[in-house]
C-alpha positions in Angstrom: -10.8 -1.7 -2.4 -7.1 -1.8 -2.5 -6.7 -5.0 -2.0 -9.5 -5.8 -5.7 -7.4 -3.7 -7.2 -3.8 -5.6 -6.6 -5.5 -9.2 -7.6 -6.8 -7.6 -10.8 -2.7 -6.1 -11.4 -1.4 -9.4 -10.6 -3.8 -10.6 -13.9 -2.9 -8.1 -16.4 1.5 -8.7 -14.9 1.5 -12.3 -16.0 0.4 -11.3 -19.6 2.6 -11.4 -22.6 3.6 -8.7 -23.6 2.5 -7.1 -20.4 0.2 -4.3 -20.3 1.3 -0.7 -19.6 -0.5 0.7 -16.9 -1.9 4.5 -16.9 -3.4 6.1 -14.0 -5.6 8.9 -15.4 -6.3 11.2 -12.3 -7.5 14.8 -12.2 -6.6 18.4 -10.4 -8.8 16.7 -7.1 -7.2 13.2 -7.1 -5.1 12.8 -3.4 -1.8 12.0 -4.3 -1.5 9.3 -1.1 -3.9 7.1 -3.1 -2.0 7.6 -6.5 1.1 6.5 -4.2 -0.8 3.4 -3.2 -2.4 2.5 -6.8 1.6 3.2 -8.4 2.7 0.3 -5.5 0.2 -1.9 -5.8 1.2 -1.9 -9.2 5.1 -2.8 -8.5 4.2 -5.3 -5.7 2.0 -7.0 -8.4 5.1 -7.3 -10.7 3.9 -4.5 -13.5 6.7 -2.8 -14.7 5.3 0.0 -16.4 3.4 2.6 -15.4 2.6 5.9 -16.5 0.1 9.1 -15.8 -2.2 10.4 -18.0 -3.2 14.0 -16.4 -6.4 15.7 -17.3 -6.2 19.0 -18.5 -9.2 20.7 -16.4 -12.1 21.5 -18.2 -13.0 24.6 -20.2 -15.7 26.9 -19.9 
């Protein structure tokens, strides 16, 4: 759950040099859990954090 996912954040902040984080959603992802993932990220201390957006699929 959410909660997983901040104690694994608070990990990767303490490392030097810190991690970049990317949160690779597609055209179906809800946007209220990208909210949540993007401040579970600042609450554990990472500072950055970008999107990687899938293109949709051809064919």
């Amino acid at each position: 759950g959410t909660e997983d996912l901040f104690e694994k954040l608070k990990v990767e902040a303490v490392k030097i040099p810190q991690p970049e984080v990317n949160i690779r959603g597609d055209q179906n992802v809800r946007y209220e859990f990208i909210g949540k993932t993007i401040l579970n990220a600042q609450r554990a201390g990472i500072s950055k954090v970008g999107f990687v957006i899938e293109p949709p699929p051809r064919g």
